[in-house]
C-alpha positions in Angstrom: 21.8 156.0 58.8 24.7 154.3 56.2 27.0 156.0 58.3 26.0 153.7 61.6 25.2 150.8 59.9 29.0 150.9 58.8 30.5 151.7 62.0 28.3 148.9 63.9 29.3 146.8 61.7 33.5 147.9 61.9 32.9 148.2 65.3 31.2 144.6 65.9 34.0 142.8 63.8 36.7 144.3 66.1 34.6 143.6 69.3 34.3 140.0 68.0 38.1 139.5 66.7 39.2 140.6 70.3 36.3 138.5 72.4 37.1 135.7 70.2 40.9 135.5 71.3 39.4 135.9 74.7 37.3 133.0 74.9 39.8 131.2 72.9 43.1 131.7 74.7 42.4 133.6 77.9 39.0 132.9 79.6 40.3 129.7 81.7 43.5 131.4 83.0 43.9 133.1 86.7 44.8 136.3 85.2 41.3 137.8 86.4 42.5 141.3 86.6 44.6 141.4 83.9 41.9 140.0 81.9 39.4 142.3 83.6 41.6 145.3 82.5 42.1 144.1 78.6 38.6 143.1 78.2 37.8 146.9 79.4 40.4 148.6 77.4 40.4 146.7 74.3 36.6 147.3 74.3 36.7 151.2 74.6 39.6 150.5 71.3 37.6 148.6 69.7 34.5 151.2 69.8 36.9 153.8 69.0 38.8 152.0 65.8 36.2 152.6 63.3 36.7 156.3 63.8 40.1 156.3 62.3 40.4 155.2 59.0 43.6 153.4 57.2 44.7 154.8 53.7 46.0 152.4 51.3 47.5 153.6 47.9 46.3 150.6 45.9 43.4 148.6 47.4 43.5 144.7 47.0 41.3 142.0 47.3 41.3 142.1 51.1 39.2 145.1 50.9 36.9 144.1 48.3 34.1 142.9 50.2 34.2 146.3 52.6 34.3 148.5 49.8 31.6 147.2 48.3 29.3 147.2 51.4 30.2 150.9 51.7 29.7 151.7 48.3 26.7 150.3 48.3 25.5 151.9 51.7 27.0 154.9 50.8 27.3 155.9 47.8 24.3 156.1 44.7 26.0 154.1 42.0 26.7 155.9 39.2 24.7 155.2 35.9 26.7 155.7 32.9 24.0 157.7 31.1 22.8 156.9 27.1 22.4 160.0 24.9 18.9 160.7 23.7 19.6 159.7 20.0 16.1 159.0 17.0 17.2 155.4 16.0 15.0 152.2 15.3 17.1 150.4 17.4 16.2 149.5 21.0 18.6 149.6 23.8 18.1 147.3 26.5 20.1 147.7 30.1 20.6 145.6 32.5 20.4 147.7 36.1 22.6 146.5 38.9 21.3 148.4 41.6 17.6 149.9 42.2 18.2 152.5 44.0 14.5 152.6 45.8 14.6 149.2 46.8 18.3 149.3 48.2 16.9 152.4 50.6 13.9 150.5 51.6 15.8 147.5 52.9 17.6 150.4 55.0 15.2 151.9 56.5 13.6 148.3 57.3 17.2 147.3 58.5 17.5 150.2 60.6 13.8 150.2 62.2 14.7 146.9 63.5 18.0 147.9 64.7 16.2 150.6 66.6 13.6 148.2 67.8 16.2 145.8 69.4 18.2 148.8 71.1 15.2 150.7 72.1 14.2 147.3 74.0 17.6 146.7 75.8 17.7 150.3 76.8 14.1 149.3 78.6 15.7 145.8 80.2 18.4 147.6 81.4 16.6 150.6 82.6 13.5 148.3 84.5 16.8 146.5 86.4 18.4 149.8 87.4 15.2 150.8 88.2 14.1 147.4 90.7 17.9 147.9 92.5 17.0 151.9 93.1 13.8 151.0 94.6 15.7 148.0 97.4 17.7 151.0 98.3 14.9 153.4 98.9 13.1 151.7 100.6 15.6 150.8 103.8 17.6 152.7 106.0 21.4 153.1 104.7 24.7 153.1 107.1 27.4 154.7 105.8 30.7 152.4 106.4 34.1 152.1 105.1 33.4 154.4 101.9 30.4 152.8 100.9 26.5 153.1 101.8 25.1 149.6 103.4 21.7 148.9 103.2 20.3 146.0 105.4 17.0 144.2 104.5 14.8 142.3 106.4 13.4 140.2 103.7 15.3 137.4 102.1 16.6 139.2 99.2 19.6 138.2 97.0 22.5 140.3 98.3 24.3 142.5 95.8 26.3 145.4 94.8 25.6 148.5 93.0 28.5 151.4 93.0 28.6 152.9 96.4 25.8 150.7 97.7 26.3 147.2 99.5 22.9 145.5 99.8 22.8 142.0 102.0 19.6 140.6 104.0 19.5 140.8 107.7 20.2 137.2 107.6 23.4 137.2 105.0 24.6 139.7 107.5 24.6 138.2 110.6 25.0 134.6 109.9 27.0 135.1 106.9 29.8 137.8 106.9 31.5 136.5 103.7 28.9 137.7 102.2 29.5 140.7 102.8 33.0 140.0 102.2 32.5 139.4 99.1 30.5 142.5 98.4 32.9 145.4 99.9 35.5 143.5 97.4 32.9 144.4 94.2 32.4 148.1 95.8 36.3 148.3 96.3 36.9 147.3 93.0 34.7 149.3 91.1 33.1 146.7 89.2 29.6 148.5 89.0 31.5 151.0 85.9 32.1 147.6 83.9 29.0 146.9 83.5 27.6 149.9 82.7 30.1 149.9 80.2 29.4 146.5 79.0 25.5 147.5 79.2 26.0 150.5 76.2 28.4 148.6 74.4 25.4 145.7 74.5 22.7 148.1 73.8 24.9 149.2 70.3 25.4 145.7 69.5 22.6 143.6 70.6 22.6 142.0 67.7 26.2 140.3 68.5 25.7 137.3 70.9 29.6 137.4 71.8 29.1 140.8 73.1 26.4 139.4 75.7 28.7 136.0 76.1 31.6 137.9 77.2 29.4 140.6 79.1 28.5 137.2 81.3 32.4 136.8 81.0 32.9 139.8 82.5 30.7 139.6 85.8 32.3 135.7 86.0 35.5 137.6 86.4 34.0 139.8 88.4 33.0 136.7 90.9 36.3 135.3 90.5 38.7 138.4 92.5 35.7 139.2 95.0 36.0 135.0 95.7 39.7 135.2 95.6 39.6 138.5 98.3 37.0 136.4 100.5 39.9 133.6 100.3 43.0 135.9 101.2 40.5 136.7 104.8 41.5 133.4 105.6 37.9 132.2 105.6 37.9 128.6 105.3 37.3 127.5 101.3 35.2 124.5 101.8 32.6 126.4 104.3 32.1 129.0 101.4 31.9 127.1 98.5 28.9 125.2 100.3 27.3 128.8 101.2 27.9 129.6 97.0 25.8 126.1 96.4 23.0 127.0 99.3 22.9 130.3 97.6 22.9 129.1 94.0 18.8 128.4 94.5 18.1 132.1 94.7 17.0 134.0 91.8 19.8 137.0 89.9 17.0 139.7 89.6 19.1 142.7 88.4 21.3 142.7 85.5 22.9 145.6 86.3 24.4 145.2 89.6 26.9 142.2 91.4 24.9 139.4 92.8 26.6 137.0 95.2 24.4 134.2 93.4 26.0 134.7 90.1 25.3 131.6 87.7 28.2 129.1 86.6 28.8 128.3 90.3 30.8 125.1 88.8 33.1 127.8 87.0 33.9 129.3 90.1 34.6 126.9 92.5 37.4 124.9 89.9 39.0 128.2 89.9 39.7 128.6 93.7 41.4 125.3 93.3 43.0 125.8 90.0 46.7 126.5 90.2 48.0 130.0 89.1 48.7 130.4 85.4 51.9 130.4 84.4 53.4 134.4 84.0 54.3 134.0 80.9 50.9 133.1 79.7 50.3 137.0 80.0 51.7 137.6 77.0 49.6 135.5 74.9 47.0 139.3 75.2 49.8 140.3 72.8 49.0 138.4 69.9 45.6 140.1 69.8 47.5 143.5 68.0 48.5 141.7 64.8 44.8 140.1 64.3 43.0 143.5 65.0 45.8 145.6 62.9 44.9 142.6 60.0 41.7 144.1 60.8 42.3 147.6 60.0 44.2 146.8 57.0 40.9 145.2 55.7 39.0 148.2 56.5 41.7 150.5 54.5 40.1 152.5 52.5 42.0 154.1 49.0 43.9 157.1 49.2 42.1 160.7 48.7 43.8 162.0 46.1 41.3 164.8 45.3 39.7 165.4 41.9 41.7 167.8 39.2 39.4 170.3 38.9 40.6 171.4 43.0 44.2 170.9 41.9 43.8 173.1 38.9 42.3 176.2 41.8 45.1 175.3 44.4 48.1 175.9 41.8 46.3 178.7 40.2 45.8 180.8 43.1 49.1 179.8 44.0 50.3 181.5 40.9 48.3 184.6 41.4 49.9 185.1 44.9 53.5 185.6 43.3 54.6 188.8 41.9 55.9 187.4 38.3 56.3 191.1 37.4 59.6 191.2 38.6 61.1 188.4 37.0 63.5 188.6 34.2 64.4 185.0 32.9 62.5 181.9 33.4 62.9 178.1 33.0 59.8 175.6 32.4 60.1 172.2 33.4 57.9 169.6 32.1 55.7 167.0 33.5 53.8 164.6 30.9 51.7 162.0 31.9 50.5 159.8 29.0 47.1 158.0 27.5 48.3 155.1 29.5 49.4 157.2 32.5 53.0 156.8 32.1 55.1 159.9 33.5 57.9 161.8 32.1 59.7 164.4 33.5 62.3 166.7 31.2 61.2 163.8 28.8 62.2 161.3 30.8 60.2 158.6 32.1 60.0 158.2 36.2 59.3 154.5 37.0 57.1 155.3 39.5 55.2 157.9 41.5 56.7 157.4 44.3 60.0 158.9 42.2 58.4 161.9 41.9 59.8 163.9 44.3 63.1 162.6 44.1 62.7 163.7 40.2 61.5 167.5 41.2 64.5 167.1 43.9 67.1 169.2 41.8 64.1 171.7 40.5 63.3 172.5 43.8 67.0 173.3 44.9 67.4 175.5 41.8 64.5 177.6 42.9 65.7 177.8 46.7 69.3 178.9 45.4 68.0 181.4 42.5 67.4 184.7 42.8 63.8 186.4 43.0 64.3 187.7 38.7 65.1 184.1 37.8 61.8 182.0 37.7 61.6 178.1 37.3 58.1 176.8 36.6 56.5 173.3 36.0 54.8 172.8 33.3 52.0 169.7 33.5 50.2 168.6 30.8 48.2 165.2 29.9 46.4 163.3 27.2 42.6 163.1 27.3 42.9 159.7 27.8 45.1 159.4 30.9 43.6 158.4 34.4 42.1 161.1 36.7 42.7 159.6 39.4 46.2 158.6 38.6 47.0 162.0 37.4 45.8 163.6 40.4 48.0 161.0 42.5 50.7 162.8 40.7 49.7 165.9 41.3 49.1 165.1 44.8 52.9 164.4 44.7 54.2 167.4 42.9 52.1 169.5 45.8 53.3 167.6 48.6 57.0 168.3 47.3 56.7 172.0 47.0 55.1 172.0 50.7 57.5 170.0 52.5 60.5 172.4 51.3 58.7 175.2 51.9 58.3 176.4 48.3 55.2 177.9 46.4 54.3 176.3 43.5 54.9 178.0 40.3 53.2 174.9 38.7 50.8 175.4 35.5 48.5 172.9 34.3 47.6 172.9 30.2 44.1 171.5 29.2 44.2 168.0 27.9 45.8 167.1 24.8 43.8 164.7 22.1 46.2 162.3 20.4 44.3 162.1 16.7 47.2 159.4 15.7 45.4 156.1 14.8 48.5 154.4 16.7 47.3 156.0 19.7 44.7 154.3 21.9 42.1 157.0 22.0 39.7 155.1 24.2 42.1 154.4 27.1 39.8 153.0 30.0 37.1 150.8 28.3 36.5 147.5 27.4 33.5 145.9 24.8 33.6 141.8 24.6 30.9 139.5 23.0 30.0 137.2 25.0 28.2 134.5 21.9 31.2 134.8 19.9 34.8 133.3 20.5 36.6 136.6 20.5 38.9 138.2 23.8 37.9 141.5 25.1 38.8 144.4 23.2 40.0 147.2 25.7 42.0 150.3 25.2 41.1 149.9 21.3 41.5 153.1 18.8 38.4 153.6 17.0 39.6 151.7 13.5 40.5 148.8 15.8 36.6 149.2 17.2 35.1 149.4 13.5 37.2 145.7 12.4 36.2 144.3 15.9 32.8 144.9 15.0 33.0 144.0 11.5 34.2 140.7 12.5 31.0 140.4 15.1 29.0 141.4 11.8 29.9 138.9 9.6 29.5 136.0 12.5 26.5 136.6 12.6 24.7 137.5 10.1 21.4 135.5 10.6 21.7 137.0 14.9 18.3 139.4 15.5 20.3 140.9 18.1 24.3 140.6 20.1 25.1 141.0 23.1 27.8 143.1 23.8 29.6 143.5 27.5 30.5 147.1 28.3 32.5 148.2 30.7 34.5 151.9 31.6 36.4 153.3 34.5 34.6 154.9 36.9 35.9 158.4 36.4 36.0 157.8 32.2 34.6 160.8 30.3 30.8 160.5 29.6 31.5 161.5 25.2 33.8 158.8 25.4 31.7 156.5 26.7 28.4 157.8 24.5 30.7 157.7 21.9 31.8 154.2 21.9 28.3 153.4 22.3 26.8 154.7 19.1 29.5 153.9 17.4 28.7 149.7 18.1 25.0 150.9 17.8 25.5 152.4 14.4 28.2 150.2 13.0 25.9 146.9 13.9 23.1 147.4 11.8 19.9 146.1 11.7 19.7 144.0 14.5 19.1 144.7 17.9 22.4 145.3 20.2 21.9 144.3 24.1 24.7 146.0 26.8 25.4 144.7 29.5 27.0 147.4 31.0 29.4 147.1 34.4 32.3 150.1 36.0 35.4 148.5 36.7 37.9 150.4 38.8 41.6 151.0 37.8 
């Protein structure tokens, strides 16, 4: 269910970005096939698009608002949990997200979206249905690769695949009407609107979808008036049949009436002077504002989680015979508390440096012989990034892969810095917000104890403080518990209020 809401709602973005430009720039011009063939391919792109998903490294503030919506659709936030602890001490949260009433506005979203396409499918199928039942019910002549069925009645005359349907009178009084209908059957425009029809049923909700569906059947009128033209039937005699034949009722959506609406539409066109050929090109300016599109829809890199890096290199280790080898050089990666990286003790500016760092490594191995072993050797402080550590990780692999190397990469548990210079708790911030203090973030735990002191002794008379609380979303659960108890147990009697929020690195 998230997973449709999110790709109508990609999917109707890109439809109304590329029927936008449409109306915009291109619905006035002559280009009726041309813009018949765009409006058809760019549809079936557009439906496609949010199937293919753009990876960004870093995600900006373009893709806030998306993220968010698919967080929220998608993903159950995650509650940083408070340990069970006997303390007089209340703790009062502030929840951002009720989980029960997020999925019952779902389900209520969704049961209308299924009312409203359930309903279209039943419009759609009572027309189809009406045209079946005109063709029935008459015989059928089988002419110049279509079926054409003559009625008696007065009857609108249309088109519907390989059917041709004109009244006896149309027929014999009128042959550009019938004209006019062999150029719909020739031209195929029955498949357009059954395309148009399930791209209308999936987006009913859209009104530019059903705007330019109407588009669509205009340009539809506008090459089967332009064939009746090229006959060399005389203009002015036809557009006076279009205006007698403007009175008559359109009673099937699905098929291509000869008394299409917006008869004013049509008739300026067969006088309006060809476009200029250059004014094709204007379709091209439509690719940067639906790539802009994409980009806005990029979601973050996968960069996997450590624990399946940790499998991948150790099986990739088990799969070497190290029995043979005789003398062996370890190379060493460090990433640091503040996700730094060294290499050989060196620091690499950047990962993207990475591989040019393990480029040397890699040519030793290639060039050594099978008794000489050269291994990597990770390691990383507790405090350091997941997610930026498994970006480097995600590096290191890629560089062993692409030269056609198996890793001889081991990775050492995390190391706790106990150094009061280091900060321990990497990754969270506290702030006050009744007291005139900045945010403390990346604090060690001294620098915690004379933050809080300070709070203290501000407010001494307070019965409780508020305290703002915020960790990365991958931080480590003790770290977070025990920050917490710490402000808990350090502020002491009064009552101490969090405010807690996950900020992403």
């Amino acid at each position: 269910m998230s997973a449709l809401l999110i790709y109508l709602i990609k999917s109707s973005l890109y439809l109304t970005l590329l029927y936008g430009f449409f109306w915009l720039a291109m619905r006035k011009v002559t280009f009726f096939r041309l813009n018949r063939w765009m409006l058809l391919i760019g549809t079936v792109v557009c439906m496609l698009l949010p199937f293919h998903t753009v990876s960004v490294e870093e995600t900006g503030a373009i893709q806030a608002p998306m993220l968010s919506l698919n967080e929220w659709l998608v993903e159950v936030p995650d509650a940083l949990p408070v340990a069970e602890e006997a303390t007089p001490q209340p703790l009062v949260m502030d929840k951002s997200v009720d989980e029960s009433g997020r999925l019952d506005f779902l389900h209520i979203l969704f049961a209308i979206y299924l009312i409203g396409a359930l309903y279209c499918i039943f419009y759609v199928g009572h027309s189809l249905k009406r045209m079946w039942q005109v063709i029935e019910s008459f015989p059928k002549v089988w002419q110049n690769g279509y079926w054409l069925v003559v009625v008696p009645d007065r009857i609108a005359s249309f088109c519907w695949n390989r059917y041709v349907v004109i009244s006896e009178e149309d027929f014999w009084m009128h042959p550009s009407v019938l004209v006019h209908e062999e150029a719909h059957q020739r031209k195929h425009h029955s498949w357009d609107l059954i395309l148009f029809s399930v791209v209308a049923i999936l987006h009913w909700f859209n009104p530019l979808v059903w705007m330019v569906k109407k588009e669509l059947q205009l340009i539809h009128e506008y090459e089967a008036d332009n064939e009746v033209l090229r006959q060399g039937i005389d203009a002015s005699e036809y557009q006076l049949l279009l205006i007698q034949k403007a009175v008559g009722p359109k009673l099937y959506s699905m098929a291509n009436s000869f008394n299409q609406h917006k008869l004013k539409n049509r008739i300026t066109m067969m006088h309006q002077e060809k476009s200029n050929s250059w004014g094709r090109l204007k379709w091209l300016m439509v690719v940067p504002v639906v790539a802009g599109a994409m980009f806005a829809f990029a979601q973050p890199e996968d960069m996997g989680n450590l624990a399946s890096y940790k499998a991948y290199f150790q099986e990739a280790v088990r799969k070497q015979n190290l029995s043979m080898v005789e003398t062996g050089n370890v190379h060493s990666f460090n990433v640091s508390y503040d996700n730094r990286i060294f290499f050989k003790n060196e620091e690499i500016a950047s990962r993207k440096d990475i591989k040019r760092a393990l480029a040397p490594i890699l040519e030793k191995i290639r060039t050594s012989s099978e008794k000489e072993m050269h291994c990597l050797g990770v390691s990383y402080e507790a405090a350091a990034n997941e997610k930026a550590l498994c970006s480097y990780l995600k590096e290191i692999k890629e560089a062993y892969e692409e030269e056609d190397i198996t890793p001889l990469v081991f990775i050492s548990e995390p190391s706790y810095a106990d150094a009061e210079g280091v900060k321990r708790y990497y990754g969270i911030e506290i702030s006050f917000p009744d007291k005139k203090m900045p945010p403390l973030r990346n604090f060690t735990e001294q620098e915690l104890k004379d933050a809080v002191k300070q709070v203290a002794s501000a407010s001494v008379n307070d019965e409780y403080v508020r305290v703002g609380f915020r960790a990365t979303k991958n931080q480590k659960m003790e770290n977070v518990n025990e920050v917490r108890r710490m402000l808990k147990n350090l502020y002491h009697p009064q009552e101490v209020i969090f405010r807690q929020t996950v900020w992403k690195e």
